[in-house]
C-alpha positions in Angstrom: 16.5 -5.5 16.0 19.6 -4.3 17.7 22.3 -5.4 19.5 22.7 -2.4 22.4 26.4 -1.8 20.7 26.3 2.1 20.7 27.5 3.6 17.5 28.0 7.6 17.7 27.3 10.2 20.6 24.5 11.9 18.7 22.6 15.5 19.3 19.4 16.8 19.6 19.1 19.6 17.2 15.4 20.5 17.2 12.1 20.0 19.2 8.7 20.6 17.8 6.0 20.1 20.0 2.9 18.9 18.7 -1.1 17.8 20.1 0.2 14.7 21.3 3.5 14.0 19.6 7.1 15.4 19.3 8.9 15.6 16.2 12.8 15.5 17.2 15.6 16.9 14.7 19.0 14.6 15.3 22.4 15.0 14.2 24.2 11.3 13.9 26.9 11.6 10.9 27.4 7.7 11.5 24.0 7.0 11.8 23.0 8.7 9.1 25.3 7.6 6.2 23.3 5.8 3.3 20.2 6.2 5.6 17.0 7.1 3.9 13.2 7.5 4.9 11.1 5.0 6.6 15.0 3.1 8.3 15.2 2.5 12.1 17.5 4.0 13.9 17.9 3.8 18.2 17.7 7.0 19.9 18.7 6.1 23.4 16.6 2.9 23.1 14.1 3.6 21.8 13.7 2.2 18.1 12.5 5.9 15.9 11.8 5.7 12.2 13.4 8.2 10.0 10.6 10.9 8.6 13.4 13.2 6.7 16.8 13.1 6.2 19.6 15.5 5.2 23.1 15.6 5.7 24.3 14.1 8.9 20.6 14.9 10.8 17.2 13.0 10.4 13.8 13.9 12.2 11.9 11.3 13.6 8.1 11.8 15.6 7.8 10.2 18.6 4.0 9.8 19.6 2.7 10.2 23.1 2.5 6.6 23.9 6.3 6.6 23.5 7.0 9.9 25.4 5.0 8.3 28.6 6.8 5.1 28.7 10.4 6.4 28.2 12.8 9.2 29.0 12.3 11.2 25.3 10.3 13.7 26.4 13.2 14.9 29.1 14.9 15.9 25.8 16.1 19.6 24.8 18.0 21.2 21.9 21.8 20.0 22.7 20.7 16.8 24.7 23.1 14.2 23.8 21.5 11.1 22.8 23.2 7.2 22.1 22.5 6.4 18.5 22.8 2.7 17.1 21.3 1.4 13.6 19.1 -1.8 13.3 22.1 -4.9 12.9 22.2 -6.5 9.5 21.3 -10.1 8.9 25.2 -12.0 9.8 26.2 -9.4 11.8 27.8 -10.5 14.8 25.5 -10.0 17.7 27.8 -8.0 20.0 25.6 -7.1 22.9 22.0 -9.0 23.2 18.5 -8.7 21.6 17.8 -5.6 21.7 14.2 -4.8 20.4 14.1 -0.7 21.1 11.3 -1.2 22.6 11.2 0.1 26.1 9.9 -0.8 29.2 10.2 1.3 31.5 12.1 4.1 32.9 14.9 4.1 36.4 16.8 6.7 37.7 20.5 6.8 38.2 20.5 6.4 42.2 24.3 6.5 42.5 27.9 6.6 41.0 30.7 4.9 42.7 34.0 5.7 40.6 37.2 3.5 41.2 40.4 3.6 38.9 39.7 1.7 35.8 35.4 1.0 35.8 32.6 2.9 37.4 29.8 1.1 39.3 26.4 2.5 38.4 23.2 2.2 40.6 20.0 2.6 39.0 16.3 2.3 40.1 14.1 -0.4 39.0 10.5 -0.6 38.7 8.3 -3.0 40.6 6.7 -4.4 37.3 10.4 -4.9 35.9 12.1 -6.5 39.1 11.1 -10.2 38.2 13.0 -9.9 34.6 16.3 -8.7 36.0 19.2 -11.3 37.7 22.4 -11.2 38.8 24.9 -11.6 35.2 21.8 -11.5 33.2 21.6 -8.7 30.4 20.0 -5.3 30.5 19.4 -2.2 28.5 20.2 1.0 29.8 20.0 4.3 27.5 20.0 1.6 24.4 23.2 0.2 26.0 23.7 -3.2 26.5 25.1 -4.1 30.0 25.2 -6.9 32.2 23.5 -6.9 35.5 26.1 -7.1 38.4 23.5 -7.3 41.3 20.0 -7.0 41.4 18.4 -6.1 44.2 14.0 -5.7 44.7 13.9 -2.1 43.8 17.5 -1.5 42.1 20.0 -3.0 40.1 23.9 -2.1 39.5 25.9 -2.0 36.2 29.8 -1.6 35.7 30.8 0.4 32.8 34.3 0.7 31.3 36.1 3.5 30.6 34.8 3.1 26.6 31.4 3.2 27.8 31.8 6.2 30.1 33.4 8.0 27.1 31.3 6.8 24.6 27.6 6.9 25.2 25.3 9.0 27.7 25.8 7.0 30.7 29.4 8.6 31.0 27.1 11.9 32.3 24.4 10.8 33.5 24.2 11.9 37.1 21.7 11.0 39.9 18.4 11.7 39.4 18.6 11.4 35.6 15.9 9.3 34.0 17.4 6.3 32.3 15.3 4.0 29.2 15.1 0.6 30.8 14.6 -2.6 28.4 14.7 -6.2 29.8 15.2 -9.7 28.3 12.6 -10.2 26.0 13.7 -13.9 26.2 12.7 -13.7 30.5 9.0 -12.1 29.2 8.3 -15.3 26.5 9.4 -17.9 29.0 6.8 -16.2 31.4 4.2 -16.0 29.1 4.7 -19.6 28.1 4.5 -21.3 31.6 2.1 -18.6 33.1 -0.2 -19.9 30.3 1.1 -23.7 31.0 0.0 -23.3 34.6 -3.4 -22.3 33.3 -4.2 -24.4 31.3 -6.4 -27.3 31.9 -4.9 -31.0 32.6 -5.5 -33.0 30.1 -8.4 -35.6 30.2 -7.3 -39.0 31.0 -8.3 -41.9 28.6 -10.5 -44.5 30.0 -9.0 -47.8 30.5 -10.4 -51.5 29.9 
């Protein structure tokens, strides 16, 4: 699990292209510290295990099903990437639940700077509308956000000056693909009473 707090501005050193994989070569000196095969680590979202690692870079494959539901395969030698490590057990949760397992994929629409934040307008699948509400949380790029307004086909973010300097989403620019993962919590509670609603009432005892 992880929390959506971005850790280190990472790179992407190498891409091998396989049948129906990708095997990606990334350079994270935070990320990588004490790290060791078969650990989790983010890549803009998207939770990657650690095949090989040496020095401040690890490889990591990324199979197709992965590649067709998220931005990834956009990726190129010297494509920055947000990097965060699974959180501990007692660490403070920071952003939300973060799973790294993405839904979907929006496009930045728009950029509206003003002097201290940046409003951010991104596109929002149809299949993804329903879990995203105004103040709820969001991840964007493996960033945890909160949603300022969500619209049927859209939603905006406001990022702070840390966030514009610190992950990907400081330059990103329209028409980039974005890694979108909702609420798991708003995808269990409609699970649970889509399956309340069908089940069947239960039988009423006879009376004397």
């Amino acid at each position: 699990m992880f929390t959506g707090i971005v850790e280190e501005l990472g790179e992407i050193t190498a891409v091998e292209k396989l049948a129906d994989a990708s095997r990606f070569r990334l350079r994270g000196p935070v990320v990588t510290e004490g790290a060791k095969h078969g650990d989790s680590i983010a890549v803009n979202g998207v939770c990657l295990t650690v095949v090989e690692h040496e020095g401040d870079e690890f490889t990591a494959d990324v199979m197709a099903e992965t590649l067709d539901r998220s931005s990834l395969g956009a990726l190129a030698v010297g494509s920055r990437v947000n990097l965060e490590r699974p959180t501990a057990v007692g660490d403070r949760l920071g952003g939300h639940i973060v799973q790294g397992h993405v839904d979907g994929t929006g496009e930045i629409v728009e950029r509206k700077p003003s002097e201290n934040w940046e409003i951010v307008k991104v596109s929002l699948p149809a299949g993804l509308a329903r879990y995203v509400v105004e103040k709820g949380s969001i991840t964007v790029d493996g960033v945890s956000l909160t949603v300022v307004d969500a619209g049927p086909d859209y939603f905006t973010i406001s990022l702070i000056p840390t966030t514009l300097a610190l992950t990907t989403l400081g330059i990103k620019q329209p028409g980039d693909p974005v890694n979108l993962e909702v609420d798991v919590i708003a995808k269990y509670v409609e699970r649970m009473l889509g399956d309340r609603a069908a089940a069947p009432a239960p039988a009423q005892e006879a009376t004397q």
